[in-house]
RODO-2510 file (C-alpha; in nm, 4 decimals, decimal comma):
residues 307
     n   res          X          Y          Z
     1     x    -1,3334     3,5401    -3,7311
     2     x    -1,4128     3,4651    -4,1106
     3     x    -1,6381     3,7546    -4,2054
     4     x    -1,9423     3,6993    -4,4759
     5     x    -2,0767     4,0532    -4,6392
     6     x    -2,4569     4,0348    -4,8119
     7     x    -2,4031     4,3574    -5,0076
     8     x    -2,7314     4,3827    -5,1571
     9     x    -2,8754     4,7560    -5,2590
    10     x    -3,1938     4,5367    -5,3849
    11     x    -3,1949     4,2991    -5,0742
    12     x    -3,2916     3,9107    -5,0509
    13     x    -3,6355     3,8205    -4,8977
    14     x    -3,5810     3,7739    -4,4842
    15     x    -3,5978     3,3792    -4,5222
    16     x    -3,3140     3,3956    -4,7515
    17     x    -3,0912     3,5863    -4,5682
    18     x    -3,1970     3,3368    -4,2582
    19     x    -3,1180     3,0309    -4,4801
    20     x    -2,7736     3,2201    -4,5446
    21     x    -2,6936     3,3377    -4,2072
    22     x    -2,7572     2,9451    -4,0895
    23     x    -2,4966     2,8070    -4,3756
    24     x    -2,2179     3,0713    -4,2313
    25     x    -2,2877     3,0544    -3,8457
    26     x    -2,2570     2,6699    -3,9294
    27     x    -1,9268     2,7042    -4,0600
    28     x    -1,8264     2,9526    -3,7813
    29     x    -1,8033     3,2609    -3,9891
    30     x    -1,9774     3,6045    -3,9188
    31     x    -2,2538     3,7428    -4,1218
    32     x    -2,3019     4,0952    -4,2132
    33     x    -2,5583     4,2914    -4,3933
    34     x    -2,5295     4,6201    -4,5753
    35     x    -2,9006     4,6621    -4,7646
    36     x    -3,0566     4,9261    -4,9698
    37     x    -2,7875     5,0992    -4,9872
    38     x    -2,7152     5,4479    -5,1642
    39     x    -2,3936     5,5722    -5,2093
    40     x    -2,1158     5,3501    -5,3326
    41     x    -1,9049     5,4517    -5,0307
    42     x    -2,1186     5,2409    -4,8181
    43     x    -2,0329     4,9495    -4,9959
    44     x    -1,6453     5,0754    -4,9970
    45     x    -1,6613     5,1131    -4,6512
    46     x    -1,8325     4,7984    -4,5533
    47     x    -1,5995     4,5666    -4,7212
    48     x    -1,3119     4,6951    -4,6109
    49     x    -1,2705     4,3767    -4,3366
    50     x    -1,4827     4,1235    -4,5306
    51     x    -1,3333     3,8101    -4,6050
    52     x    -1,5952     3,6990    -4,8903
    53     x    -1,8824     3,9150    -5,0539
    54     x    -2,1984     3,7876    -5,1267
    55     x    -2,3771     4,0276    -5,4126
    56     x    -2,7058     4,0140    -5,6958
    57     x    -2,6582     4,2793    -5,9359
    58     x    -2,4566     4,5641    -5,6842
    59     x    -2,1522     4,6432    -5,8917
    60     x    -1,7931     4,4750    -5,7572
    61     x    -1,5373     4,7010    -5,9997
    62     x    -1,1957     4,7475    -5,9627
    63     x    -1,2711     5,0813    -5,6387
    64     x    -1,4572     4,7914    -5,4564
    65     x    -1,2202     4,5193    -5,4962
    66     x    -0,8986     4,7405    -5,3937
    67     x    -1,0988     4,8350    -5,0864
    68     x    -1,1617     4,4897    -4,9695
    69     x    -0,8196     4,4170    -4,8305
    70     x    -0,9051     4,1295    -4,7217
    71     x    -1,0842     4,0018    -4,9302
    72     x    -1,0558     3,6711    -5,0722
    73     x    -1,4118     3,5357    -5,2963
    74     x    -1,6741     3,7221    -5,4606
    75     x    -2,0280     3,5617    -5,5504
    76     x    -2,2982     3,7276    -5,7675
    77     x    -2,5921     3,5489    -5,6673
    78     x    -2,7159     3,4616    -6,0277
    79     x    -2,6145     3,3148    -6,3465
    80     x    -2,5070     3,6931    -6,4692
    81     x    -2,1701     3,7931    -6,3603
    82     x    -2,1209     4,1176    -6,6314
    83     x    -2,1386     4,3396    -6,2654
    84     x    -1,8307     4,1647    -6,1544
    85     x    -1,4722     4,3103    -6,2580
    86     x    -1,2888     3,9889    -6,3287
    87     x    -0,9669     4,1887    -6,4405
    88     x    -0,9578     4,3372    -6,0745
    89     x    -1,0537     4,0253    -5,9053
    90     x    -0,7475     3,8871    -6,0590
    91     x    -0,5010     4,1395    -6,0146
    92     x    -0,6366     4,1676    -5,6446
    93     x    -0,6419     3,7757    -5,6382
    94     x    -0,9768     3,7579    -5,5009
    95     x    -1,1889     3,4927    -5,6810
    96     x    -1,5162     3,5387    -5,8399
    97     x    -1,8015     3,3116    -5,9139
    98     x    -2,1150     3,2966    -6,0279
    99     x    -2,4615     3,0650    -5,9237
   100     x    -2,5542     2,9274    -6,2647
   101     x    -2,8871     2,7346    -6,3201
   102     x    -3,0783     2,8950    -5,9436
   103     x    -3,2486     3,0976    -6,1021
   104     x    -3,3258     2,9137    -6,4262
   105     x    -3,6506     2,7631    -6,3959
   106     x    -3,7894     3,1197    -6,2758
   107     x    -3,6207     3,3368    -6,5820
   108     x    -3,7939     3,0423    -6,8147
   109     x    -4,1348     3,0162    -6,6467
   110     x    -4,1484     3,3942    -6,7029
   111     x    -4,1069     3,3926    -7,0491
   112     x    -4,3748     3,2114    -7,0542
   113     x    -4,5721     3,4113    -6,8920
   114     x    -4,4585     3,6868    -7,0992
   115     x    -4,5754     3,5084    -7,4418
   116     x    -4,9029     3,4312    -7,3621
   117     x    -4,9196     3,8102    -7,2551
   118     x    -4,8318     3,9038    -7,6109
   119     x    -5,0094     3,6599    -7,8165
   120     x    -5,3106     3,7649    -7,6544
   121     x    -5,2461     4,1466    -7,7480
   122     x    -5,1191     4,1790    -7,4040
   123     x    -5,5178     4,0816    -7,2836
   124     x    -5,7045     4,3927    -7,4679
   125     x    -6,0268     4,1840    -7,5313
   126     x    -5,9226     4,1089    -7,8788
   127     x    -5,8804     3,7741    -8,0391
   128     x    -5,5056     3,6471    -7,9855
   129     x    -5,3624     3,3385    -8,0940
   130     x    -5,2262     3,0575    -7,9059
   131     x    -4,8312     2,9388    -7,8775
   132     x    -4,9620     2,5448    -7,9623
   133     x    -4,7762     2,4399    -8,2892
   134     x    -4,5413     2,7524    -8,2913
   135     x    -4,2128     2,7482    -8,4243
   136     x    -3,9996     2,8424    -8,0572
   137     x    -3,6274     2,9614    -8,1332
   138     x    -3,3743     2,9370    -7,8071
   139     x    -3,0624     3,1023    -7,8692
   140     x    -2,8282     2,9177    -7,6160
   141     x    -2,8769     2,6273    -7,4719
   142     x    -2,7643     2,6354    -7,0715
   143     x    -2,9585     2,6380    -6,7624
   144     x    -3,2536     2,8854    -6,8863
   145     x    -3,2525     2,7771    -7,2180
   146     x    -3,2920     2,3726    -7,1482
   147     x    -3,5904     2,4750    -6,8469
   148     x    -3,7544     2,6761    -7,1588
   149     x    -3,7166     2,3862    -7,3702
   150     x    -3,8804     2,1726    -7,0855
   151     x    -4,2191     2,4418    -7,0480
   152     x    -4,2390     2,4807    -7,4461
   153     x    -4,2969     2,0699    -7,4508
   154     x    -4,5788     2,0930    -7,2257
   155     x    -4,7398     2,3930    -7,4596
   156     x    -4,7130     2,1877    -7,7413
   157     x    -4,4635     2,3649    -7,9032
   158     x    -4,1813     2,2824    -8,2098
   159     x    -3,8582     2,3573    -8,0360
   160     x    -3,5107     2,4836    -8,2178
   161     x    -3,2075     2,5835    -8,0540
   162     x    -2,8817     2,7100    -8,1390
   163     x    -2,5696     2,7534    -7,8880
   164     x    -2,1895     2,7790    -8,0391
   165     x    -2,0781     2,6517    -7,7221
   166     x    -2,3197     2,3580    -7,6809
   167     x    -2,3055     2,0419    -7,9076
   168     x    -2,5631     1,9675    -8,1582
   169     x    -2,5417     1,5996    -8,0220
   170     x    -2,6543     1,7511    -7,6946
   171     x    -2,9461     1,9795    -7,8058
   172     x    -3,0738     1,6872    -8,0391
   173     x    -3,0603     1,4300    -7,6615
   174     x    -3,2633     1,6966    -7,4870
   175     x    -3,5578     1,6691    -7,7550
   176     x    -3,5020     1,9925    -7,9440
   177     x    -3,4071     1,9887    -8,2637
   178     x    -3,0827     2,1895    -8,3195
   179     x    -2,9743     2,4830    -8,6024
   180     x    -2,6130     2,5189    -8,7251
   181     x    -2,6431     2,9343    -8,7116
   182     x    -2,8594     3,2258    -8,5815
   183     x    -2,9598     3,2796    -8,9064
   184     x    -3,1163     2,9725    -8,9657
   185     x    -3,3390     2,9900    -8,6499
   186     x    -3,4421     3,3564    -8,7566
   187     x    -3,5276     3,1899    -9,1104
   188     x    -3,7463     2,9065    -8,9177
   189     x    -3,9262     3,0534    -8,6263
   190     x    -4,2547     3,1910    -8,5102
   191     x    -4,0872     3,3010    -8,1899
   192     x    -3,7296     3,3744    -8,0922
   193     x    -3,6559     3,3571    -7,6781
   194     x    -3,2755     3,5380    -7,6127
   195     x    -3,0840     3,3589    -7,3389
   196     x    -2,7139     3,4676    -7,4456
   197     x    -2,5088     3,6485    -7,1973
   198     x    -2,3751     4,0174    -7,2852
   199     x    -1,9847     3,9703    -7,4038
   200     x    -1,8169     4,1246    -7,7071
   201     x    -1,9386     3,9098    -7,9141
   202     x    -2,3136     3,9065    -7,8291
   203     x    -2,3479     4,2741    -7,7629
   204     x    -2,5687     4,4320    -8,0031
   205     x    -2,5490     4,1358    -8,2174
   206     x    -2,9620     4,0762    -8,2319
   207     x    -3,0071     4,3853    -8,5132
   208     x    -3,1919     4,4957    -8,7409
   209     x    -3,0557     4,2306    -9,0455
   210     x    -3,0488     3,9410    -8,7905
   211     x    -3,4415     3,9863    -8,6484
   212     x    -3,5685     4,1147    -8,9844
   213     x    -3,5403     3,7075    -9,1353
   214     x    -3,8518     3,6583    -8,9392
   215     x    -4,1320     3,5372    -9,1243
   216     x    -4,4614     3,7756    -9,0699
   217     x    -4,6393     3,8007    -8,7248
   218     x    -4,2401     3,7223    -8,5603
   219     x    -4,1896     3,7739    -8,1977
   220     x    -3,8586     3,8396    -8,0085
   221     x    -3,8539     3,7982    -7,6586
   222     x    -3,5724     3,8796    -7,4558
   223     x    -3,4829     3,8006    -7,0784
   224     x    -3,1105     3,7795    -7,1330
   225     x    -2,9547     4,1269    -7,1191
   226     x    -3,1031     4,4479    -7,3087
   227     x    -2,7403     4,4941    -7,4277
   228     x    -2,7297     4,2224    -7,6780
   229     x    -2,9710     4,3999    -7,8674
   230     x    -2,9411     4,7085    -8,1073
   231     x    -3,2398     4,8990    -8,0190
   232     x    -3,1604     5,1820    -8,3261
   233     x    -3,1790     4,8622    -8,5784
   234     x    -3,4814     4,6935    -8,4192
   235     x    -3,6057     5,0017    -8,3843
   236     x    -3,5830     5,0872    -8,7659
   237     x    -3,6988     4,7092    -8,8197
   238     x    -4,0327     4,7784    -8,6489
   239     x    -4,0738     5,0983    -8,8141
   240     x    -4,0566     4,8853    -9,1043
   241     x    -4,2519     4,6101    -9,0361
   242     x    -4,5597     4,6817    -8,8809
   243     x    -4,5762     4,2648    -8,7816
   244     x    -4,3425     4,2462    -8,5587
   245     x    -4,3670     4,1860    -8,1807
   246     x    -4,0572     4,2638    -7,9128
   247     x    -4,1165     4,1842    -7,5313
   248     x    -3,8564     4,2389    -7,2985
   249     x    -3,7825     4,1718    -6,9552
   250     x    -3,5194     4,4277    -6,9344
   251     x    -3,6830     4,7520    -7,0289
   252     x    -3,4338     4,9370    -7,3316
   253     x    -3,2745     5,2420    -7,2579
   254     x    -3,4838     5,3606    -7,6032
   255     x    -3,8150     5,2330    -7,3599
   256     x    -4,0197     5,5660    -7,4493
   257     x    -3,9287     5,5247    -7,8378
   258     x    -4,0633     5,1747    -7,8049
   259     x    -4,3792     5,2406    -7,6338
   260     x    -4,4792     5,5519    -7,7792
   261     x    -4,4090     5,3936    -8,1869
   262     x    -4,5472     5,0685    -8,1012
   263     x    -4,8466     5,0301    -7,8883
   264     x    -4,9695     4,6674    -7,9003
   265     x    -4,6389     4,5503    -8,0386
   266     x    -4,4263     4,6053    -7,7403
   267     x    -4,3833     4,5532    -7,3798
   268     x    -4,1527     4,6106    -7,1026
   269     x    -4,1517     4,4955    -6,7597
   270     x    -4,1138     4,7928    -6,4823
   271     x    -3,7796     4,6075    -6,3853
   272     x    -3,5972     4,3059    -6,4277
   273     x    -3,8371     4,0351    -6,3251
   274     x    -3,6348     3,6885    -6,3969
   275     x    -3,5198     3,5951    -6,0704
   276     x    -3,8087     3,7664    -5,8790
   277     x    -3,9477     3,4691    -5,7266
   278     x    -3,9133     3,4003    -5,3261
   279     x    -3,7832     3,0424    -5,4767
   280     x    -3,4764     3,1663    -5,7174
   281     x    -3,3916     3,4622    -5,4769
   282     x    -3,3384     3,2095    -5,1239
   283     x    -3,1822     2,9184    -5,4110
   284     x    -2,9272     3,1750    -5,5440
   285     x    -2,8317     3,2985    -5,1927
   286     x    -2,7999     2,9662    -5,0003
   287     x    -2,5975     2,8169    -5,3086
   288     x    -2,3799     3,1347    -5,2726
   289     x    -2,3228     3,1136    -4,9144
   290     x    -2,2486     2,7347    -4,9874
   291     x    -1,9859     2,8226    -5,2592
   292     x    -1,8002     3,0314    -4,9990
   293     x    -1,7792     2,7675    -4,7659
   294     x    -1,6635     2,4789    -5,0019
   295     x    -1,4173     2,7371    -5,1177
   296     x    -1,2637     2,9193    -4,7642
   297     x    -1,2799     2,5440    -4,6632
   298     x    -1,1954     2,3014    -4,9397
   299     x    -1,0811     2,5142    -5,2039
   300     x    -1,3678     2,3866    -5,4552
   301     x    -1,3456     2,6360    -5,6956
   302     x    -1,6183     2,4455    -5,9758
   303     x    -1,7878     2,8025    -6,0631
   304     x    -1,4966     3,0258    -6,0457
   305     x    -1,5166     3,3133    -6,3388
   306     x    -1,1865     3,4167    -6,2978
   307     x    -0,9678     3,1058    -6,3920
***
């Protein structure tokens, strides 16, 4: 029988995995769990006769892969796929893929809720401002980036974009009026909301140069991936500029620094919050389990990383 693994060492809510155990008994396959888990032999061990992996942010690298003999499709439920080891999925020929846009409206309705944290000084009793008329900078335009687009309309808000892999045309359709650079949406904005993923060319790219064309009173808010950021720049950039605001939803590895330089000015969540809602955690796992079965069955491959 056609084995399913949830290897989960943060584990989905109890109706998820129920909405994912009825999507593989349907198709006739086995479902097995391996949660909260603590050594990475546990996982080595338990996917040793798993067919297809089902996974949120657990690591899959190249020790994993080589253990699953039989393994034939990975899924990281989530748009994020830097935990997955394409290389080895290749070599191994096991194919990976992704759940783009499940979690999207939850990553952008927390941003949300993160801004109107910080432009009311994070609700210390003093007089804040409101995000009505603000100048709101997305940097990349998919699945989180057009649901924050969708909120900032209903806030009244003047909404820029900027995506190098997303037409202009496109951006422009959706009611957001597009930038040709990253500069340029620096140069314009009030606020700047990250929602690029963390590859060679994004990683550390939002520095101290880049954030510092912010006009005074600036705010960067990321819920992306704390490695596109160069903390030791922004870090310098703050020093310097006693105006600006950074709030994060993945807390920096410099988090102390941060907190202890810049009281009122900075704010971390205790974890990464984006897809904590019961809604994106059972949407990401059912479309998962889904993606499995399309694939073991049909051979639909329309989210496969690894092409």
């Amino acid at each position: 029988m056609t084995k399913v693994l949830i290897a989960t060492e943060k584990p989905f809510s109890k109706s998820a995995v129920e909405a994912i155990r009825k999507v593989t008994e349907t198709a006739g396959y086995e479902l097995a769990l391996l949660e909260k888990y603590t050594e990475k032999k546990q996982l080595l061990d338990a996917v040793a006769d798993a067919d297809a992996l089902i996974v949120r942010s657990d690591k899959v690298d190249a020790d994993v892969v080589d253990a699953a003999k039989r393994l034939k499709i990975v899924v990281r439920a989530g748009a994020g796929f830097d935990n997955l080891d394409l290389k080895a999925c290749t070599a191994h020929q096991v194919v990976a893929m992704n759940t783009p846009g499940q979690n999207a409206n939850s990553v952008a309705e927390l941003v949300f809720g993160l801004l109107v944290f910080g432009v009311r000084n994070f609700y210390n009793g003093t007089s804040g401002s409101e995000l009505k008329g603000k100048k709101l900078g997305i940097l990349a335009f998919g699945n989180v980036g057009r649901n924050v687009a969708r909120i900032a309309k209903g806030f009244g808000m003047d909404i820029y974009a900027y995506d190098a892999f997303c037409p202009a045309e496109a951006i422009e359709q959706a009611g957001v009026h597009a930038v040709s650079s990253q500069e340029e949406m620096f140069d314009i904005c009030d606020i700047v909301s990250l929602h690029i993923p963390a590859t060679a060319e994004t990683r550390q790219s939002i520095n101290h140069d880049l954030v510092g064309r912010m006009k005074k009173g600036g705010i960067l808010i990321n819920t992306a991936r704390k490695e596109v950021v160069d903390e030791a720049g922004l870090i310098r950039l703050m020093e310097e500029r006693t105006d600006l605001m950074y709030i994060t939803d993945i807390k920096p590895d410099a988090d102390a620094e941060f907190a202890e330089k810049f009281a009122g000015r900075y704010f971390a969540t205790p974890k990464k919050m984006g897809a904590q809602t019961a809604e994106a955690n059972s949407n990401a796992g059912i479309a998962a389990a889904n993606q499995i079965v399309g694939f073991l069955e049909q051979g639909i491959t329309k989210f496969q990383l690894n092409k």
